[in-house]
N, C-alpha and C positions, 0 to 999 in steps of 0.2 A: 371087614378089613380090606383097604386099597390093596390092587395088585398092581404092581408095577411092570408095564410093558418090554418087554425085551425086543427093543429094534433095535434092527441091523440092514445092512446091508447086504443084499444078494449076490452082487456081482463084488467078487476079492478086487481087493485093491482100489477100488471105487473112494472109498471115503476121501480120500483126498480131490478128487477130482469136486464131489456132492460140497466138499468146504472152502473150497473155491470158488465154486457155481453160489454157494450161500453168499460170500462175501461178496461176490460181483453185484448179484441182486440186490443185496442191504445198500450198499454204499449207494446203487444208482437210487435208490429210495432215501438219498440224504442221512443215512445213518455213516458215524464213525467206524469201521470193520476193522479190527487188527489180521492184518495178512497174518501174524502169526498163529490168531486163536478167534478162527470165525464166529468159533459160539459164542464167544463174549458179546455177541450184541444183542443176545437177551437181556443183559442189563439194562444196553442204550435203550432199547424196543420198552423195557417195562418202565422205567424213569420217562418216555414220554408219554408213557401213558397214565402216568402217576400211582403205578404198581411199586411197591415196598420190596423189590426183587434182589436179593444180597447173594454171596456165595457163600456155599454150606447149607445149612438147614435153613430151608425155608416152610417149614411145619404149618404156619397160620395162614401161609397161602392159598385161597378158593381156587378150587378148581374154574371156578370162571373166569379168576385174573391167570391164573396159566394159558388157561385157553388162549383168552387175548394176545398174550406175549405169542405164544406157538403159532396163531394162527395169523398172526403178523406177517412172523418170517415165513412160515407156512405158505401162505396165500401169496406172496410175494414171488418165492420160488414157482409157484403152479402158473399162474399167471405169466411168468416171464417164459417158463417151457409154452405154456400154450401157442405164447405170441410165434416163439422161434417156428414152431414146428408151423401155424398157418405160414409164416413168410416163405417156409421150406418148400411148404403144398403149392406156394401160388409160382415158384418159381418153374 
C-alpha cells in the first residue's frame, strides 16, 4: 500500500512566501504561473513533458512521471536558492 507523505512546512506562515518563491522560479523557466494558484503549474510542467496530469484523481499515474513533474519544479526551486545564496557568499 502507498503512503502518502505529509509535508509541510516548518516555519508558520512560510507557505506563502515558498508560492511565491515557486511562482517566480516557474515563470523565469518560461512556464505560465498563475500569481493566484502557483501549484497550478504542475499541469503546465506535465503537459511539456507529455505527462497525462489532470486534477482530481490521477490513479494511473507512475510514480516516475510524478517524479518528472516534482522534480521539475523541484530542481528549479533548489537550483535558484543555490544560485542566491553563492551570489550572497561572494558578496
Amino acid at each position: 500500500m502507498a503512503r502518502r507523505r505529509n509535508r509541510r512546512i516548518l516555519v508558520p506562515g512560510a507557505e506563502q512566501q515558498m508560492d511565491r518563491f515557486k511562482a517566480e522560479v516557474m515563470r523565469q523557466e518560461g512556464y505560465q504561473t498563475p500569481e493566484d494558484r502557483p501549484n497550478d503549474v504542475k499541469y503546465e510542467v506535465a503537459e511539456s513533458l507529455g505527462i497525462p496530469l489532470q486534477p482530481g484523481d490521477n490513479g494511473r499515474l507512475t510514480t516516475e512521471d510524478a517524479g518528472k513533474i516534482g522534480g521539475r519544479i523541484g530542481g528549479s526551486m533548489v537550483r535558484e536558492l543555490i544560485r542566491r545564496a553563492k551570489e550572497k557568499l561572494s558578496r
